[in-house]
Residue frames as a rotation matrix with the C-alpha (Angstrom) as fourth column:
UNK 1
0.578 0.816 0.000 0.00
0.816 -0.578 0.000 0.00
0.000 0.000 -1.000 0.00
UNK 2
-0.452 -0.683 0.575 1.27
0.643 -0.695 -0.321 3.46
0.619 0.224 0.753 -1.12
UNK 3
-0.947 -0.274 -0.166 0.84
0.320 -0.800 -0.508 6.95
0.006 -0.534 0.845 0.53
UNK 4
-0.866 0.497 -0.051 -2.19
-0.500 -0.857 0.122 7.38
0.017 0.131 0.991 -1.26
UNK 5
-0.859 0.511 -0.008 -4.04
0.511 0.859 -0.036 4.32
-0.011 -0.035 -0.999 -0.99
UNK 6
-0.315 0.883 -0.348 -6.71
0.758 0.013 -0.652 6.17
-0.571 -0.469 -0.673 1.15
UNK 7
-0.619 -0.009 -0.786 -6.93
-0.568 -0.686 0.455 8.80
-0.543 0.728 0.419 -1.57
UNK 8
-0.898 -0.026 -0.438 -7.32
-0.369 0.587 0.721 6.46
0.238 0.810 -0.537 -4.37
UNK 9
-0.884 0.465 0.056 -10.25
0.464 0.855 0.231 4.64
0.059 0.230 -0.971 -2.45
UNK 10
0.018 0.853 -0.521 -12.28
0.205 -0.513 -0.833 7.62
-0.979 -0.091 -0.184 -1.47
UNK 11
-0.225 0.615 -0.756 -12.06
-0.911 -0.407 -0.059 8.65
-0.344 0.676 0.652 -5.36
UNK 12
-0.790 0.551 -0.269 -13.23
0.140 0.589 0.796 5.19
0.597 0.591 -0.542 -6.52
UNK 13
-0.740 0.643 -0.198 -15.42
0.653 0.616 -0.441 5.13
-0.161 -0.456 -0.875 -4.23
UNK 14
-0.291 0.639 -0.712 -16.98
-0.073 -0.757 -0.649 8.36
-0.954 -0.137 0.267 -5.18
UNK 15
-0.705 0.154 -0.693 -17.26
-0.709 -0.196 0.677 7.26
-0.032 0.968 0.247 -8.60
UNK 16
-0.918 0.221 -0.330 -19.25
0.177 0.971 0.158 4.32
0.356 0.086 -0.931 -7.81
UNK 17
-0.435 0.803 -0.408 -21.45
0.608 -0.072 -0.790 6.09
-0.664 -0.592 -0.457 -5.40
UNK 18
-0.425 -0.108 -0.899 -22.17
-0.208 -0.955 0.213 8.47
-0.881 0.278 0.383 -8.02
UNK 19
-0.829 0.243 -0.503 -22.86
-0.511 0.036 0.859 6.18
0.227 0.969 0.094 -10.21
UNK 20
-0.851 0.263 -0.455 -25.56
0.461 0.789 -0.407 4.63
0.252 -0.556 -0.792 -7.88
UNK 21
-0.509 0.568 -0.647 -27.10
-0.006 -0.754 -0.657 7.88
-0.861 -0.330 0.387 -7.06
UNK 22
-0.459 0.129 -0.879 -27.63
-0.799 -0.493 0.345 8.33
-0.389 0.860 0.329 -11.23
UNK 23
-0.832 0.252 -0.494 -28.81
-0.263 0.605 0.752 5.00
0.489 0.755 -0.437 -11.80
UNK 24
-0.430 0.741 -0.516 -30.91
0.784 0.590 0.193 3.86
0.447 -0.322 -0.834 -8.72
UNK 25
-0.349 0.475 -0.808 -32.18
0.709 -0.430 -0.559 7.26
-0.613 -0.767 -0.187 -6.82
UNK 26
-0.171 0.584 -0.793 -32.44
-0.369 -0.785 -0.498 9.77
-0.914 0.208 0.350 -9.35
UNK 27
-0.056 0.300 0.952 -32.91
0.622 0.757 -0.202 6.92
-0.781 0.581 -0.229 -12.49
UNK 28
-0.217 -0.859 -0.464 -31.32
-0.401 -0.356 0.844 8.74
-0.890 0.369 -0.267 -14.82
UNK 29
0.910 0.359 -0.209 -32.79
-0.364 0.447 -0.817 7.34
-0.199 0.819 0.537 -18.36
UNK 30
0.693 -0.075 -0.717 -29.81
-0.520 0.637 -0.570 7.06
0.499 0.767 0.402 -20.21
UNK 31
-0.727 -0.602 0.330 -27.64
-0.669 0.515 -0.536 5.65
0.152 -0.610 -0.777 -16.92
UNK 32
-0.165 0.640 0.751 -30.67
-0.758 0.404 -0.511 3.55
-0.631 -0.654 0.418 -15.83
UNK 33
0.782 0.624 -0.007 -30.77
-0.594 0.741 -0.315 1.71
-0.191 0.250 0.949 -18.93
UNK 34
0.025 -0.979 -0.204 -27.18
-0.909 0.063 -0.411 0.76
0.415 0.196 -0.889 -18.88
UNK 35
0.963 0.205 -0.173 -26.47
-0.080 0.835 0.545 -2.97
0.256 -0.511 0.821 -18.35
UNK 36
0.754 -0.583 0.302 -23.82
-0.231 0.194 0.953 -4.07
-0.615 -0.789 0.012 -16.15
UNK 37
0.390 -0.683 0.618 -21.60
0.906 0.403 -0.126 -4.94
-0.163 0.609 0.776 -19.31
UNK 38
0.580 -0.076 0.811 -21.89
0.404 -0.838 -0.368 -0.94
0.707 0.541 -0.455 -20.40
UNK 39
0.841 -0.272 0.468 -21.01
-0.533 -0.567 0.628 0.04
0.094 -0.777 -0.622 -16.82
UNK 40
0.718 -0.595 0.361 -17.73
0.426 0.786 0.449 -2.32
-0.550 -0.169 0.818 -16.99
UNK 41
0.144 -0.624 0.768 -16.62
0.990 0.090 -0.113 -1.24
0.002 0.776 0.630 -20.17
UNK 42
0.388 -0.135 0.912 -17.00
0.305 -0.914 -0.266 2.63
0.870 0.381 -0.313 -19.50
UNK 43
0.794 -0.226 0.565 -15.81
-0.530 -0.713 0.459 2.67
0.299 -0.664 -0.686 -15.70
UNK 44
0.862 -0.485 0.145 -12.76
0.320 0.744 0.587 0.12
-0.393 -0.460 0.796 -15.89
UNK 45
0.395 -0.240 0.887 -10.92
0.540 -0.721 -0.435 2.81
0.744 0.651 -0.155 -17.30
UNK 46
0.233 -0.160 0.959 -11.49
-0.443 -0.896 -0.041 5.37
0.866 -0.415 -0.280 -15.02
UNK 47
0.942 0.107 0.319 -11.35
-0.330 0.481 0.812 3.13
-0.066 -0.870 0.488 -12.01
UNK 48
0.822 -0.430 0.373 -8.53
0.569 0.613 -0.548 1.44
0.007 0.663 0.749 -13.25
UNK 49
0.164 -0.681 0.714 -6.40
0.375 -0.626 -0.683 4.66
0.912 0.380 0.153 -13.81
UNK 50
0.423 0.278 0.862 -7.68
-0.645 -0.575 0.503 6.66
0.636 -0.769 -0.064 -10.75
UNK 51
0.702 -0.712 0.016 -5.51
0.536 0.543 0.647 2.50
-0.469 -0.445 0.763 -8.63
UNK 52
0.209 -0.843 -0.496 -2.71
-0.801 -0.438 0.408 3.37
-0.561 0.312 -0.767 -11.00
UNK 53
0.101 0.057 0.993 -3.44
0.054 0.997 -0.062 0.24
-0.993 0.060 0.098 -13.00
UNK 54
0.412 0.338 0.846 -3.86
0.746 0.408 -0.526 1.80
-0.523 0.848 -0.084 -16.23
C-alpha cells in the first residue's frame, strides 16, 4: 500500500457512489438503462487509472 491508498479509495469510491445515485435514486434514463456490461466497459478505465493500474 502506497501513501495514497486512502486517496485512491475515497475517489473510486466516489465514482461508484455516483454512479448509484444516477442510476438507482435519481434513475437517470440514459444511466438507468445501462447494463452491467456498459457500466464495466466505460468505468474500468477510469477506475482502473484513478488504482494506478492503467
Amino acid at each position: 500500500m502506497g501513501p495514497d491508498t486512502a486517496r485512491r479509495a475515497g475517489l473510486v469510491s466516489a465514482q461508484l457512489l455516483g454512479l448509484a445515485l444516477t442510476r438507482y435514486l435519481l434513475r437517470l434514463p440514459a444511466v438507468a438503462a445501462l447494463t452491467p456490461d456498459e457500466i464495466e466497459t466505460a468505468y474500468a478505465p477510469a477506475i482502473a487509472g484513478v488504482l494506478g493500474l492503467g
